[in-house]
C-alpha positions as CSV (number, residue, x, y, z in Angstrom):
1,X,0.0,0.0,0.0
2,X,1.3,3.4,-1.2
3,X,1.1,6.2,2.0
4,X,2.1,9.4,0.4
5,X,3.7,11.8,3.2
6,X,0.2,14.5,3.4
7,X,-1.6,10.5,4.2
8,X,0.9,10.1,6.5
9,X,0.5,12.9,9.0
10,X,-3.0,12.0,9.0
11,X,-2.6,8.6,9.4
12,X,-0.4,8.9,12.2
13,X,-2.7,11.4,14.2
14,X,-5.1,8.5,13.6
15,X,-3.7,6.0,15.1
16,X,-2.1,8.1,17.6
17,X,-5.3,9.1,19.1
18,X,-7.3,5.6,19.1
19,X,-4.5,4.3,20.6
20,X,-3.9,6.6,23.7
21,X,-7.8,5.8,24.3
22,X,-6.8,2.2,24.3
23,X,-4.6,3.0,26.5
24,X,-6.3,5.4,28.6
25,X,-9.8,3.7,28.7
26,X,-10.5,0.8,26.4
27,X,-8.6,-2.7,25.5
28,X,-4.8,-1.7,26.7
29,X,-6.2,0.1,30.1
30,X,-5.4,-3.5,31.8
31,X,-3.5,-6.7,31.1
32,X,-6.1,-8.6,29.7
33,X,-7.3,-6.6,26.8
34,X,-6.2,-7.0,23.3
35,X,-5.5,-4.6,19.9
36,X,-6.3,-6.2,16.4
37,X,-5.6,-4.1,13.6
38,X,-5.8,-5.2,10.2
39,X,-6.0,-3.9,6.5
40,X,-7.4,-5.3,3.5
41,X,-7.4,-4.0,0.1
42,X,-9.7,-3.5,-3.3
43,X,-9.1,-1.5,-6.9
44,X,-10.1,1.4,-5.0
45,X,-10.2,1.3,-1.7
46,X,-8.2,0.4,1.3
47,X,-10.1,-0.7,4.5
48,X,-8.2,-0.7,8.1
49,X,-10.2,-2.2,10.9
50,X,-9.1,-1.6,14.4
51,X,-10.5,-4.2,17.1
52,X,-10.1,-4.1,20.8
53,X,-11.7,-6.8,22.6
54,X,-11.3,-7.8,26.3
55,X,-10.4,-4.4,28.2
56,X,-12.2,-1.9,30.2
57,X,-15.8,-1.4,29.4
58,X,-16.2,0.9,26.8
59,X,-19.4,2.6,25.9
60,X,-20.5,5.1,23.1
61,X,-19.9,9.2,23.5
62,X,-22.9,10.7,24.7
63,X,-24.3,13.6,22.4
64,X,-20.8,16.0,23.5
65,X,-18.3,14.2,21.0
66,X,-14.8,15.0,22.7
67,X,-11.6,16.6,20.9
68,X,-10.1,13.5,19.8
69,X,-13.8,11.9,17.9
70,X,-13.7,15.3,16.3
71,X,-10.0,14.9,15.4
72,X,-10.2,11.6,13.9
73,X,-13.6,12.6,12.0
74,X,-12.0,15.6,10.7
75,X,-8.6,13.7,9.3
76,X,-10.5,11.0,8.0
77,X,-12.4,13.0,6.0
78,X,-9.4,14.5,4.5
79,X,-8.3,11.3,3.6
80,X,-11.4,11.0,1.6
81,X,-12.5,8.3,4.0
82,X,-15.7,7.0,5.8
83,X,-14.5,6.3,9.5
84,X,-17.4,4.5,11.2
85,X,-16.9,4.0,14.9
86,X,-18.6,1.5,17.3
87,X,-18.5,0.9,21.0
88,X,-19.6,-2.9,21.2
89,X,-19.5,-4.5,25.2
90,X,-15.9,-5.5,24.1
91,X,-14.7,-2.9,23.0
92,X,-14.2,0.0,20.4
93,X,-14.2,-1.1,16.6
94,X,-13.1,1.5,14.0
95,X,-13.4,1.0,10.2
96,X,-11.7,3.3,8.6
97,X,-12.4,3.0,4.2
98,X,-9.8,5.0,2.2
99,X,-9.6,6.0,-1.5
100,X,-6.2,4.9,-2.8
101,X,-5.9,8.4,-4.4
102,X,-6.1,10.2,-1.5
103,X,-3.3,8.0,0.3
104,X,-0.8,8.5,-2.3
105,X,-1.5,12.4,-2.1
């Protein structure tokens, strides 16, 4: 997968912000929680799923969406990306669906 260096910035603000929450209050807040993250790719598109299972309870953001939801929403879309977030009893999954144009950019 081709990351050009605008993708990357964003990218790394990404993950850099789901994965302080893991820390802070999801998966990685304890010793028994786990992090999958995977990517899968199509002509178009490339699709990263982020999966923590096992950790602290997690539930959805009430109405006030925090900094960071706003963050990842707004770098996502500059990707060119749908970012769809859900809080299952688990644990947070993201799905994060980016063109291939915009990541070579």
């Amino acid at each position: 997968m081709d990351v050009g260096e605008n993708a990357a910035t964003s990218l790394a603000l990404i993950f850099h912000e789901v994965a302080t929450n893991a820390v802070k209050y999801g998966a990685l807040a304890n010793g028994s929680g786990t992090l999958d993250v995977s990517c899968t790719a199509d002509e178009d598109d490339v699709v990263l799923l982020w999966t923590e299972r096992g950790g602290a309870a997690v539930s959805e953001p009430g109405e006030h969406r925090g900094f960071g939801t706003k963050l990842v929403a707004r770098l996502a879309a500059q990707l060119g990306s749908v970012c769809e977030q859900s809080w299952s009893g688990d644990g947070l999954i993201l799905t994060l669906r980016m063109s291939k144009d915009r990541l070579t950019a």
